[in-house]
PyMOL Python script that loads the backbone (N, CA, C, O; Angstrom):
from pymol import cmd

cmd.read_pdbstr("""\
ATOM      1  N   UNK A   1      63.950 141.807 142.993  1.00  0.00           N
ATOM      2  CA  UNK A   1      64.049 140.460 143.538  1.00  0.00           C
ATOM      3  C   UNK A   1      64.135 140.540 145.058  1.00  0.00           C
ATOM      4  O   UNK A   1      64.696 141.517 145.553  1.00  0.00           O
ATOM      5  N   UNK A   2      63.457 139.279 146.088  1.00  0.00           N
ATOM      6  CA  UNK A   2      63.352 139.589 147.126  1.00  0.00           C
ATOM      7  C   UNK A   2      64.417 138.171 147.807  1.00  0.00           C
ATOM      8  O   UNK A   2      64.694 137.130 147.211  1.00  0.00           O
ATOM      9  N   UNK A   3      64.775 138.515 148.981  1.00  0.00           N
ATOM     10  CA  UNK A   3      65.392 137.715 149.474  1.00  0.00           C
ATOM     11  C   UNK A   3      65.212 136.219 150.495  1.00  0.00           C
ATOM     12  O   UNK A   3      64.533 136.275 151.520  1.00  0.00           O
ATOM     13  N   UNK A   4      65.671 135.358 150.209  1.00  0.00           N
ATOM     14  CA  UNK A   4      64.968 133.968 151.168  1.00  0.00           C
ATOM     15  C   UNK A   4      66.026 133.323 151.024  1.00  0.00           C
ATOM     16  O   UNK A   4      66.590 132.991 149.981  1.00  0.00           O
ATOM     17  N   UNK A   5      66.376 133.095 152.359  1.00  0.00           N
ATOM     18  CA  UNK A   5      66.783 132.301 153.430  1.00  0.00           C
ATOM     19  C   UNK A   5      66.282 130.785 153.576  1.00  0.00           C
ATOM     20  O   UNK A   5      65.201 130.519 154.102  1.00  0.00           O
ATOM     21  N   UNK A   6      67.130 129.841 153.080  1.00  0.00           N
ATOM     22  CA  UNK A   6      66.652 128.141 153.051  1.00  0.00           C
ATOM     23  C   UNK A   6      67.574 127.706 154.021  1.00  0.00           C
ATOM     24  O   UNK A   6      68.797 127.836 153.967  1.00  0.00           O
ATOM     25  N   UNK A   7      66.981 127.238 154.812  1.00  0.00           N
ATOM     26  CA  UNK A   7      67.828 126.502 156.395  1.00  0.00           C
ATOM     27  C   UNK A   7      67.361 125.146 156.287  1.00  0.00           C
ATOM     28  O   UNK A   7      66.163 124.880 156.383  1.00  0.00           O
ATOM     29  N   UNK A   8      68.515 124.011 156.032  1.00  0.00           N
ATOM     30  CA  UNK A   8      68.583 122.921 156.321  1.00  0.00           C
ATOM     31  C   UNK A   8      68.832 121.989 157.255  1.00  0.00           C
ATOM     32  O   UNK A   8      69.960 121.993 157.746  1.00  0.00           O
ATOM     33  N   UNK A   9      67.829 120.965 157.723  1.00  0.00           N
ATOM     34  CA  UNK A   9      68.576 120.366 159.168  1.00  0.00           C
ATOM     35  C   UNK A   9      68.301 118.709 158.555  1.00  0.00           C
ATOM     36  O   UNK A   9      67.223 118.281 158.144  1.00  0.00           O
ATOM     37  N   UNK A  10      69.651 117.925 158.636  1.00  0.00           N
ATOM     38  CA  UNK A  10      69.766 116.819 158.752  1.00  0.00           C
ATOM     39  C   UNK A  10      68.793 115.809 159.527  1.00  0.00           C
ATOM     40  O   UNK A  10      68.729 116.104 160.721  1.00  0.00           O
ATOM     41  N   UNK A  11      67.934 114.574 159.135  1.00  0.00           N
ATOM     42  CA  UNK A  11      67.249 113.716 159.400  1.00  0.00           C
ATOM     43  C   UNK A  11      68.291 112.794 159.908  1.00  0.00           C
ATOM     44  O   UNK A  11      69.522 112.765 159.885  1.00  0.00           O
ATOM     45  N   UNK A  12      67.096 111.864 160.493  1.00  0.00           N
ATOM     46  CA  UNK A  12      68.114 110.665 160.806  1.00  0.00           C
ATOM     47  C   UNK A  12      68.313 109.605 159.733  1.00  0.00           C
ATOM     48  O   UNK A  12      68.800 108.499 159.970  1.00  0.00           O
ATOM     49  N   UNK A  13      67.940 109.982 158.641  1.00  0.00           N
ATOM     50  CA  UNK A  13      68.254 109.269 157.413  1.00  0.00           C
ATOM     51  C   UNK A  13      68.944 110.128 156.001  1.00  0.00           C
ATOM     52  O   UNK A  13      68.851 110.031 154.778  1.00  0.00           O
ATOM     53  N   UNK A  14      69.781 111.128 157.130  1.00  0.00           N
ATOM     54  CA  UNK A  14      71.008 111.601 156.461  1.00  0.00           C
ATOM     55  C   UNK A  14      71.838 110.783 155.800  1.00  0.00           C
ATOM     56  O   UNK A  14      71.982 109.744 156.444  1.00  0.00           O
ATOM     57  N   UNK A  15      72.564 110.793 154.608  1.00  0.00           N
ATOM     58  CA  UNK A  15      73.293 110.499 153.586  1.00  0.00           C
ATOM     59  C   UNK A  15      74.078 110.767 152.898  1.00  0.00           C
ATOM     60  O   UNK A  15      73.665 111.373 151.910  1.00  0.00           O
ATOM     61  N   UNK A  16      75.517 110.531 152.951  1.00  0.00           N
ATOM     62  CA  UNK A  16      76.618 111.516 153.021  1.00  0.00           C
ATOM     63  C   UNK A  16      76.670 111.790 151.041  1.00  0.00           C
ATOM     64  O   UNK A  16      76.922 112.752 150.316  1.00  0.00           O
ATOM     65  N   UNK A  17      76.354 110.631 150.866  1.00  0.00           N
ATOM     66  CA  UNK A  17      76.539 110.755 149.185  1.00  0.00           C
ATOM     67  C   UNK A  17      75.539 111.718 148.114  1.00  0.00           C
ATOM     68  O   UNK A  17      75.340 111.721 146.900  1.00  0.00           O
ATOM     69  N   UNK A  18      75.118 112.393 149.105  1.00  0.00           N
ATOM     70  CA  UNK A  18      73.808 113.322 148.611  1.00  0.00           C
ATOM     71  C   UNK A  18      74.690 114.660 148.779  1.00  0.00           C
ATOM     72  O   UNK A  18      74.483 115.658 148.089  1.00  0.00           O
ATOM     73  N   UNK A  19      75.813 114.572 149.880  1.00  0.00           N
ATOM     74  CA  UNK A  19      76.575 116.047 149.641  1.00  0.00           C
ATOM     75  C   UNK A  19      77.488 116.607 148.032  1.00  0.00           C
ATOM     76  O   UNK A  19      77.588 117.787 147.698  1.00  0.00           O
ATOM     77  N   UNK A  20      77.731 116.098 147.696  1.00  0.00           N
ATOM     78  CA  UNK A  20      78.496 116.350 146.433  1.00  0.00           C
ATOM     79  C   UNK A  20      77.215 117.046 145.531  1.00  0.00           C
ATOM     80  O   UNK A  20      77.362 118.182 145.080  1.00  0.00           O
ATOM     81  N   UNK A  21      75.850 116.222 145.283  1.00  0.00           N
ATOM     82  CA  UNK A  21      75.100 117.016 144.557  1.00  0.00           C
ATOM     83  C   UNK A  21      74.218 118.108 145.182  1.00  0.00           C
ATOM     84  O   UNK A  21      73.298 118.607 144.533  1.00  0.00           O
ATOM     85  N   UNK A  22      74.472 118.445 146.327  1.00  0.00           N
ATOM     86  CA  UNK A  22      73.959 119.022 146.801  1.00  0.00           C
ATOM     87  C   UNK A  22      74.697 120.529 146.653  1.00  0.00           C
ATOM     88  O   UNK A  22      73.949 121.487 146.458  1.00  0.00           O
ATOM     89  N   UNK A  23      76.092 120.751 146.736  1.00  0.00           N
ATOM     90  CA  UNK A  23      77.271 120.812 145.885  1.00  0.00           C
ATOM     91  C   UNK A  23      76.928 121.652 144.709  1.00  0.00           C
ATOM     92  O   UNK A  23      76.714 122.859 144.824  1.00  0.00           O
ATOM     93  N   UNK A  24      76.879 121.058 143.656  1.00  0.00           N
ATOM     94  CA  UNK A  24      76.293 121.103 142.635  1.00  0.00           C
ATOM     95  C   UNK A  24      75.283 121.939 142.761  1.00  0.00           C
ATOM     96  O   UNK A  24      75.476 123.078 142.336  1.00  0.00           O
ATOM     97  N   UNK A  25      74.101 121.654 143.299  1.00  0.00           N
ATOM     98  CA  UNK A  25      72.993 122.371 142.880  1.00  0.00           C
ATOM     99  C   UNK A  25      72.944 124.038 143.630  1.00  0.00           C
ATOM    100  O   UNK A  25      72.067 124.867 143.386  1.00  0.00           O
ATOM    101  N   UNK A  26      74.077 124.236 144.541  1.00  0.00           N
ATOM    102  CA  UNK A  26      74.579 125.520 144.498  1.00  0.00           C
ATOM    103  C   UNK A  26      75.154 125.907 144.218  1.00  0.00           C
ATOM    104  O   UNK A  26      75.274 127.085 144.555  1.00  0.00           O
ATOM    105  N   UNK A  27      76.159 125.267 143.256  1.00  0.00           N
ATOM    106  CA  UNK A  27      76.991 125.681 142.122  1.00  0.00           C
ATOM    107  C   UNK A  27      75.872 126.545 140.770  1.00  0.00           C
ATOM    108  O   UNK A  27      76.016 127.644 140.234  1.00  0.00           O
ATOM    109  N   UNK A  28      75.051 125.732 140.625  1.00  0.00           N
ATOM    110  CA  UNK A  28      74.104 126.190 139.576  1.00  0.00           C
ATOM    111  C   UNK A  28      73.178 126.788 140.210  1.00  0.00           C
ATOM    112  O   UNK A  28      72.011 126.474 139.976  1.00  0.00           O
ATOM    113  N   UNK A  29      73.423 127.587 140.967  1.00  0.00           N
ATOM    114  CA  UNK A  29      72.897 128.733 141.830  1.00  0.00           C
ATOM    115  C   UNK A  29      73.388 130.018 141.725  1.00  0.00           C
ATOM    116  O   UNK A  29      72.820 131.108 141.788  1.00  0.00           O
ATOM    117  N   UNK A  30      74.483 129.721 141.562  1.00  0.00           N
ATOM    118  CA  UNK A  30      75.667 130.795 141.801  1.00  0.00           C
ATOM    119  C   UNK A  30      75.887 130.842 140.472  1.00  0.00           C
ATOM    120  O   UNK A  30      76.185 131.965 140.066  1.00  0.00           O
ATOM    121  N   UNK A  31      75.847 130.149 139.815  1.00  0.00           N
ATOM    122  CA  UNK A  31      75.714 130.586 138.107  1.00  0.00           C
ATOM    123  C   UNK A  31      74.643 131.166 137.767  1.00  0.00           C
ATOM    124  O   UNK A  31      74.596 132.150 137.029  1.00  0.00           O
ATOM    125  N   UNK A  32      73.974 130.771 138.127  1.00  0.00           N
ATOM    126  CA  UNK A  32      72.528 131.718 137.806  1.00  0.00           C
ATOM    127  C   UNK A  32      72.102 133.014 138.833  1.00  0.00           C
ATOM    128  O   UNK A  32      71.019 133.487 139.177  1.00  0.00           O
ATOM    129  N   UNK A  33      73.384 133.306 139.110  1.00  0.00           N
ATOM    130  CA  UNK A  33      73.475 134.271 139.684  1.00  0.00           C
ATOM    131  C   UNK A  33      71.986 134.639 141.349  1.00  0.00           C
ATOM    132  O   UNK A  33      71.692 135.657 141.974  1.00  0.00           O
ATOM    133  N   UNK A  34      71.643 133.631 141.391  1.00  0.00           N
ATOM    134  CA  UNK A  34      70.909 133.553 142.270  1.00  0.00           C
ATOM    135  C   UNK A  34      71.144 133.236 144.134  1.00  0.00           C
ATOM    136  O   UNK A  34      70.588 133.428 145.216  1.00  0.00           O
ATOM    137  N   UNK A  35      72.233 132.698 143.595  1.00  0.00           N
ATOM    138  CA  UNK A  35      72.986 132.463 145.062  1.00  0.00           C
ATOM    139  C   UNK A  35      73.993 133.735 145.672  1.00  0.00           C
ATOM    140  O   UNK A  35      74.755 134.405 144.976  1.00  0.00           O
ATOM    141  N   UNK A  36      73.748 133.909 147.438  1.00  0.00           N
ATOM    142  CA  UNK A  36      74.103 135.456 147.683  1.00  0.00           C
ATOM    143  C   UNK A  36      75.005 134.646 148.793  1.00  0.00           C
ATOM    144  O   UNK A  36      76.068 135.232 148.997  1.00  0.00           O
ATOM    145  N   UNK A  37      74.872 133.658 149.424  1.00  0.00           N
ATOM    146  CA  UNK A  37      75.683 133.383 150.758  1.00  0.00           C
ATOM    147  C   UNK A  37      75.124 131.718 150.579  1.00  0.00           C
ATOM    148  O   UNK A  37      74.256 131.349 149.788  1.00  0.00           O
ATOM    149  N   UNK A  38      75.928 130.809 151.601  1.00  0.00           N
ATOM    150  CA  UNK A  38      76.179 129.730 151.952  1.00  0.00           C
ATOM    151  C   UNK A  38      77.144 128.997 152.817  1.00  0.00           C
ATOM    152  O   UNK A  38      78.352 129.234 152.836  1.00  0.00           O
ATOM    153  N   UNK A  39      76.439 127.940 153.651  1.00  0.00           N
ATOM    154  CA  UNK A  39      77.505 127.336 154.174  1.00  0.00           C
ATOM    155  C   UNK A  39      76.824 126.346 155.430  1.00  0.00           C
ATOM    156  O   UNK A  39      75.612 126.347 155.647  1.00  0.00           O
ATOM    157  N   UNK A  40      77.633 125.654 156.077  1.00  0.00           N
ATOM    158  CA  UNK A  40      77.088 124.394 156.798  1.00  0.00           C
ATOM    159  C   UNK A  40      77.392 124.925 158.793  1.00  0.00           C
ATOM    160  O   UNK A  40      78.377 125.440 159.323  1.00  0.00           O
ATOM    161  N   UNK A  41      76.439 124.615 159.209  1.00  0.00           N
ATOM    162  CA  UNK A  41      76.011 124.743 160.522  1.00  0.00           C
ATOM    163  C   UNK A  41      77.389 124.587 161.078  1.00  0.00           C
ATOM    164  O   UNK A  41      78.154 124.160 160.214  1.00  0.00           O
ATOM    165  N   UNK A  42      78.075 124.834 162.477  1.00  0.00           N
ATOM    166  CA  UNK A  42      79.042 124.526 163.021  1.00  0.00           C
ATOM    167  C   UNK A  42      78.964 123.006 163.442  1.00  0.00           C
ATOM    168  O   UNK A  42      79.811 122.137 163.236  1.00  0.00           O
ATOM    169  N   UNK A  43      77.420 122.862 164.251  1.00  0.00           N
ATOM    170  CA  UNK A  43      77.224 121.854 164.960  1.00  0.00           C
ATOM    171  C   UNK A  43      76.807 120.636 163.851  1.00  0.00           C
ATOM    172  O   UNK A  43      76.365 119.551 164.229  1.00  0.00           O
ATOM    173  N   UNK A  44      76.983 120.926 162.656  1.00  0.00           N
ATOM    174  CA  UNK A  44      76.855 119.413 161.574  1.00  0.00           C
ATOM    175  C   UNK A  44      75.205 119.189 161.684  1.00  0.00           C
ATOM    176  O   UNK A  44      74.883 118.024 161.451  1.00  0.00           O
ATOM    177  N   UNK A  45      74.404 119.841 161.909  1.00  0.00           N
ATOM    178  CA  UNK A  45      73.243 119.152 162.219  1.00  0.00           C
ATOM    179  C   UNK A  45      72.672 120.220 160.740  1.00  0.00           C
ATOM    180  O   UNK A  45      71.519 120.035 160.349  1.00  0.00           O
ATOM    181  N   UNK A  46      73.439 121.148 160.109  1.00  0.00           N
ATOM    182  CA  UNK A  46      72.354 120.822 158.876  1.00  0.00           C
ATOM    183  C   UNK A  46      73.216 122.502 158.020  1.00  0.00           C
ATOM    184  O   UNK A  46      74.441 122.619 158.014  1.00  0.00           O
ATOM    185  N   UNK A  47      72.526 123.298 157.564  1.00  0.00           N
ATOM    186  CA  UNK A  47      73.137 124.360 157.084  1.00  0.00           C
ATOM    187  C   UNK A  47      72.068 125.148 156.456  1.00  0.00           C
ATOM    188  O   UNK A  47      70.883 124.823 156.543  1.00  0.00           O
ATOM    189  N   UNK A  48      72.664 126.627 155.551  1.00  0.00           N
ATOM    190  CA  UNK A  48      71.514 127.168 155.008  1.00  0.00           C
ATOM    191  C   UNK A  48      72.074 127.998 153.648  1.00  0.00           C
ATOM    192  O   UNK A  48      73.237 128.221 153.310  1.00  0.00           O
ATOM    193  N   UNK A  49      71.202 128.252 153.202  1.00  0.00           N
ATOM    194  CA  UNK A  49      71.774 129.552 151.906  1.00  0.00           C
ATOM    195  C   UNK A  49      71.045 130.164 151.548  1.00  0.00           C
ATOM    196  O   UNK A  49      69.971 129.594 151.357  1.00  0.00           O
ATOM    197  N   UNK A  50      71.101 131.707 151.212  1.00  0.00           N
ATOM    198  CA  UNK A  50      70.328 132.359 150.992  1.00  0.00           C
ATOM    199  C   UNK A  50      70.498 132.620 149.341  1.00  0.00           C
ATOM    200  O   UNK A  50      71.448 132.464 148.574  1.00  0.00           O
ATOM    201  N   UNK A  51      68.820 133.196 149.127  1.00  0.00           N
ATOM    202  CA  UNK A  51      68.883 133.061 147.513  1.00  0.00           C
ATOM    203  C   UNK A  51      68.403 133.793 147.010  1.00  0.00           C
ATOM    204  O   UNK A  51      67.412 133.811 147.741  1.00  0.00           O
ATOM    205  N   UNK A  52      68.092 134.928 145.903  1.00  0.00           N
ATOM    206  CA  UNK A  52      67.151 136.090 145.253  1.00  0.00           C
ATOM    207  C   UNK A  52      66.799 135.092 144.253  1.00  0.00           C
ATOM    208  O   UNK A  52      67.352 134.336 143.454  1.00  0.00           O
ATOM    209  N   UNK A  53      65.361 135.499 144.743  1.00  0.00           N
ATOM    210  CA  UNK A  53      64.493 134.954 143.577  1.00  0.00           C
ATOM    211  C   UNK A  53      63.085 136.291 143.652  1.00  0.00           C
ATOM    212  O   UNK A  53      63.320 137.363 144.211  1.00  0.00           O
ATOM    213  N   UNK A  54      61.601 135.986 142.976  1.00  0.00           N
ATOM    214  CA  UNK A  54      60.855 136.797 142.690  1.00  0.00           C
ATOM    215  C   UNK A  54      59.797 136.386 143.500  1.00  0.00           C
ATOM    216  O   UNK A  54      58.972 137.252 143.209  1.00  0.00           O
ATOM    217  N   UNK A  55      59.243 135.655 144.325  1.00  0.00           N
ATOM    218  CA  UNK A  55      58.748 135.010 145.328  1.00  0.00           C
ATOM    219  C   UNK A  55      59.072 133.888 146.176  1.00  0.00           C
ATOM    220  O   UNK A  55      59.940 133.038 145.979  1.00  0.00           O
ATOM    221  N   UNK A  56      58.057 134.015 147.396  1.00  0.00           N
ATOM    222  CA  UNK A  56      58.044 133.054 148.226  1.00  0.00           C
ATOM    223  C   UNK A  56      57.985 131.054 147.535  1.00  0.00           C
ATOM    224  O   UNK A  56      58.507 129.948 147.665  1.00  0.00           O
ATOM    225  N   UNK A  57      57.052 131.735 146.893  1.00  0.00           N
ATOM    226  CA  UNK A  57      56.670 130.265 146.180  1.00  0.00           C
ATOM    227  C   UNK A  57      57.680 129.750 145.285  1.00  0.00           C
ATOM    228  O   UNK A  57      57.716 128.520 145.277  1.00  0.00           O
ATOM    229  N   UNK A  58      58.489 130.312 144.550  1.00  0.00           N
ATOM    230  CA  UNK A  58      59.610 130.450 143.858  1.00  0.00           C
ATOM    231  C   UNK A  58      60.885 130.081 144.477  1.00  0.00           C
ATOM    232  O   UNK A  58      61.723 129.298 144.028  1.00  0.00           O
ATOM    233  N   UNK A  59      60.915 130.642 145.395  1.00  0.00           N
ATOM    234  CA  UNK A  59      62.288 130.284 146.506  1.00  0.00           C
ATOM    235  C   UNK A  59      61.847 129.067 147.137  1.00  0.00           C
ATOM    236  O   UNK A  59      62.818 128.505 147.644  1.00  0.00           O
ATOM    237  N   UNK A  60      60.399 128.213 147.369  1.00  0.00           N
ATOM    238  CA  UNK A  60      60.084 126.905 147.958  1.00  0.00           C
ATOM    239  C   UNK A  60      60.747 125.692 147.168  1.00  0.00           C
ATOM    240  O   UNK A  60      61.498 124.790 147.538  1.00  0.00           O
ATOM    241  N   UNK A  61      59.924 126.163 145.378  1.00  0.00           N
ATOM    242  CA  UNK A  61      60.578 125.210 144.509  1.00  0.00           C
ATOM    243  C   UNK A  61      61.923 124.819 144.640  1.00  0.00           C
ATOM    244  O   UNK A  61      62.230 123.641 144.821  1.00  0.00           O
ATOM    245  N   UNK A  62      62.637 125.611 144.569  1.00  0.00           N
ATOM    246  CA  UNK A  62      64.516 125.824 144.861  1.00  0.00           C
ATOM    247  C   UNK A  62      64.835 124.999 145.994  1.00  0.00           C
ATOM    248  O   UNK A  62      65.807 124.242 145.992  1.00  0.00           O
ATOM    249  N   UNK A  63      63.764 125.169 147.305  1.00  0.00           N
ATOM    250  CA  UNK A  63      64.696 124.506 148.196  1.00  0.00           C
ATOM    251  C   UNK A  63      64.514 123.749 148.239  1.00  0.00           C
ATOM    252  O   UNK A  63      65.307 123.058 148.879  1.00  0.00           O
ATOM    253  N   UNK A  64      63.068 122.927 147.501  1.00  0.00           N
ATOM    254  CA  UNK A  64      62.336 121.414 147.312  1.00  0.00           C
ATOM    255  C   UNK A  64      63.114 120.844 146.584  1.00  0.00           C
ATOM    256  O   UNK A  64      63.000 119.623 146.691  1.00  0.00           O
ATOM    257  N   UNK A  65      64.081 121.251 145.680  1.00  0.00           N
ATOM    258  CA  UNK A  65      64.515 120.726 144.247  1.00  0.00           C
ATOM    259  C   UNK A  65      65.881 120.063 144.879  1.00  0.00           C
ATOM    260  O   UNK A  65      66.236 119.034 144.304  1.00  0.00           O
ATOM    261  N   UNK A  66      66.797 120.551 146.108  1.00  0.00           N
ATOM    262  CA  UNK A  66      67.714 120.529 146.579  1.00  0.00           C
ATOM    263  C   UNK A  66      67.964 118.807 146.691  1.00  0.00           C
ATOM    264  O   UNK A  66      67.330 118.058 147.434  1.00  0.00           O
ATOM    265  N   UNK A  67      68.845 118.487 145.934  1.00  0.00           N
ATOM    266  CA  UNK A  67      68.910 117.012 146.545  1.00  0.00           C
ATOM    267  C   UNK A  67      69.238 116.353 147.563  1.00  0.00           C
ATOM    268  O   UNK A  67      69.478 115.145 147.553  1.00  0.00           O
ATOM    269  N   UNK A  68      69.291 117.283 148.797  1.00  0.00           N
ATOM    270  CA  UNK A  68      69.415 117.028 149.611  1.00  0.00           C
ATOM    271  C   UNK A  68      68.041 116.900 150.653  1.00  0.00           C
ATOM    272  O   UNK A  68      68.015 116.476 151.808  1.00  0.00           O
ATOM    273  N   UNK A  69      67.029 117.374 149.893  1.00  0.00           N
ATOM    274  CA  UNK A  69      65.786 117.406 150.327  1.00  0.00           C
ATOM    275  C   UNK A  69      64.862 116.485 149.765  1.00  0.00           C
ATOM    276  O   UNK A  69      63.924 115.925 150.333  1.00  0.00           O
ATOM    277  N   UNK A  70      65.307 116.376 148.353  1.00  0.00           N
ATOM    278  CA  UNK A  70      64.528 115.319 147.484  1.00  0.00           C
ATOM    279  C   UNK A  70      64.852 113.960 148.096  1.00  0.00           C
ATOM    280  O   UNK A  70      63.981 113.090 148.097  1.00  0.00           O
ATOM    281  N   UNK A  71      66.184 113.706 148.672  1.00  0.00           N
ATOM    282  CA  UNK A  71      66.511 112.036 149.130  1.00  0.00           C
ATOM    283  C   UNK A  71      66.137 111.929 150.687  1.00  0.00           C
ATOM    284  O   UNK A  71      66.638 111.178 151.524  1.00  0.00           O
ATOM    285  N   UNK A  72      65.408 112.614 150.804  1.00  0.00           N
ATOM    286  CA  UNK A  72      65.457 112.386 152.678  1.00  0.00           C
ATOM    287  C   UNK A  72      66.208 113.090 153.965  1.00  0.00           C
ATOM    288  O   UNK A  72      65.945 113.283 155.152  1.00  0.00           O
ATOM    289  N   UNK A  73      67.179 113.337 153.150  1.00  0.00           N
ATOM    290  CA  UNK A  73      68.287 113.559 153.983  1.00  0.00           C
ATOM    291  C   UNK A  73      68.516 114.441 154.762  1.00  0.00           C
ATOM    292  O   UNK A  73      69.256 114.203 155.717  1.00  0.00           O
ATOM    293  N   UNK A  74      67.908 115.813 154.574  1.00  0.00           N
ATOM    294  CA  UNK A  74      67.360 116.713 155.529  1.00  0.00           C
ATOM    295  C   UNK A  74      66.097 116.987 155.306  1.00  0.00           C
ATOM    296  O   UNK A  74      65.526 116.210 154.541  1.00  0.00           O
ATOM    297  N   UNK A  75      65.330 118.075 155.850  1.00  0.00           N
ATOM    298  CA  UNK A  75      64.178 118.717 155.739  1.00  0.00           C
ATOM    299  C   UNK A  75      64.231 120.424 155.593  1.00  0.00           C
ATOM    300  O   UNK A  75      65.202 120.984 156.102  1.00  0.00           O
ATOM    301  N   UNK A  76      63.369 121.115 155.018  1.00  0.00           N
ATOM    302  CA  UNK A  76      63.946 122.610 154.655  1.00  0.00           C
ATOM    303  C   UNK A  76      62.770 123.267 155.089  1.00  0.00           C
ATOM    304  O   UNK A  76      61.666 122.782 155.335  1.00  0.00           O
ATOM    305  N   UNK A  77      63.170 124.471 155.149  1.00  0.00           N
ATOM    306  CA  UNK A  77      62.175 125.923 155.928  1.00  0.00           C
ATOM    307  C   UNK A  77      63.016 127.112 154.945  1.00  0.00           C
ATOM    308  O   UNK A  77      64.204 127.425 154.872  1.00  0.00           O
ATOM    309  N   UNK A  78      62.009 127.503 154.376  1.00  0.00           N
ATOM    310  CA  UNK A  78      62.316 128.927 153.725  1.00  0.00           C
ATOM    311  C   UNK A  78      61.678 130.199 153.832  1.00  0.00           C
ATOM    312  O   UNK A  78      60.569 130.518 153.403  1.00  0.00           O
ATOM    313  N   UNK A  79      62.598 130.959 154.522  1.00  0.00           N
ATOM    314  CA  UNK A  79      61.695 131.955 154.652  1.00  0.00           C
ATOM    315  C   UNK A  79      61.970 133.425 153.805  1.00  0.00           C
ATOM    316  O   UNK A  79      62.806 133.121 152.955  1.00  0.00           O
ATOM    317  N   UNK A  80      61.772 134.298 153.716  1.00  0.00           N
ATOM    318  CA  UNK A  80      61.969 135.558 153.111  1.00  0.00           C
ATOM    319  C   UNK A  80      62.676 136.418 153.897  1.00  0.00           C
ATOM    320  O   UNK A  80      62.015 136.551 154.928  1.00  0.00           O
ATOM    321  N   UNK A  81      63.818 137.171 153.966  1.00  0.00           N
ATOM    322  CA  UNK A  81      64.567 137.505 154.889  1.00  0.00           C
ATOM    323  C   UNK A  81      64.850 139.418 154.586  1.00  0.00           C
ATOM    324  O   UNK A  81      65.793 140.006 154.056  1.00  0.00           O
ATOM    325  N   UNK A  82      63.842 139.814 155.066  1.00  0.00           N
ATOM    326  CA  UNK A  82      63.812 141.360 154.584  1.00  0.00           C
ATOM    327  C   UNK A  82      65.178 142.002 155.770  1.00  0.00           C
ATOM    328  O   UNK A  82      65.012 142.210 156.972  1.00  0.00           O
ATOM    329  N   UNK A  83      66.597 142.227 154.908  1.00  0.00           N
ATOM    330  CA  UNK A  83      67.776 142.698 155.604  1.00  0.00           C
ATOM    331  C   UNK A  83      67.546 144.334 155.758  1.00  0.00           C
ATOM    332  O   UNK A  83      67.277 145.090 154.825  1.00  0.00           O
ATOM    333  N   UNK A  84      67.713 144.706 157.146  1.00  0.00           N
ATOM    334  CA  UNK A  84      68.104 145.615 157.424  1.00  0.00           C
ATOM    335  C   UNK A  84      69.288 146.317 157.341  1.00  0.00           C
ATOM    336  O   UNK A  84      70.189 145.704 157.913  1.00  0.00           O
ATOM    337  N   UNK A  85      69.726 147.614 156.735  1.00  0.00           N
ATOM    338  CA  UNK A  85      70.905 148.065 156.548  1.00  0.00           C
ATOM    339  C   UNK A  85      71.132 148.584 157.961  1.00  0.00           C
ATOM    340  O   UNK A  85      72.195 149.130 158.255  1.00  0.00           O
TER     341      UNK A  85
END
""", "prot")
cmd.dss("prot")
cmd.show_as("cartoon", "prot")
cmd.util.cbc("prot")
cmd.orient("prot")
């Protein structure tokens, strides 16, 4: 499994009631053992999490599915994040 990096940045038609399931849908991330790290920007303007999955295209679906992406509320960039030891 390869690694990708989903970075979120808040629109101006951010929506606070989209955080709770948003919440959620990295909860069922982390159950599915797919979730490796997470957490929200200092400056509030958006956040990111990284995820193992088996492709690029694979890790897009995931960050498309995010309901925080599905309502507007931010916009997402995923990239593949080959870590150096």
């Amino acid at each position: 499994m390869n690694l990708y990096l989903i970075t979120t940045s808040r629109t101006e038609n951010f929506n606070n009631d989209f955080i709770k399931p948003h919440y959620d849908f990295l909860d069922k991330l982390k159950h599915n053992n797919q979730l490796e790290a997470y957490g929200p920007f200092s400056d509030g303007s958006g956040g990111a999490y990284l995820i193992k999955c088996n492709s690029l295209d694979e890790a897009t679906k995931i960050g498309n599915s995010d309901p925080l992406i599905k309502s507007g509320s931010s916009t997402v960039v995923v990239k593949e994040w080959i870590l150096k030891d």
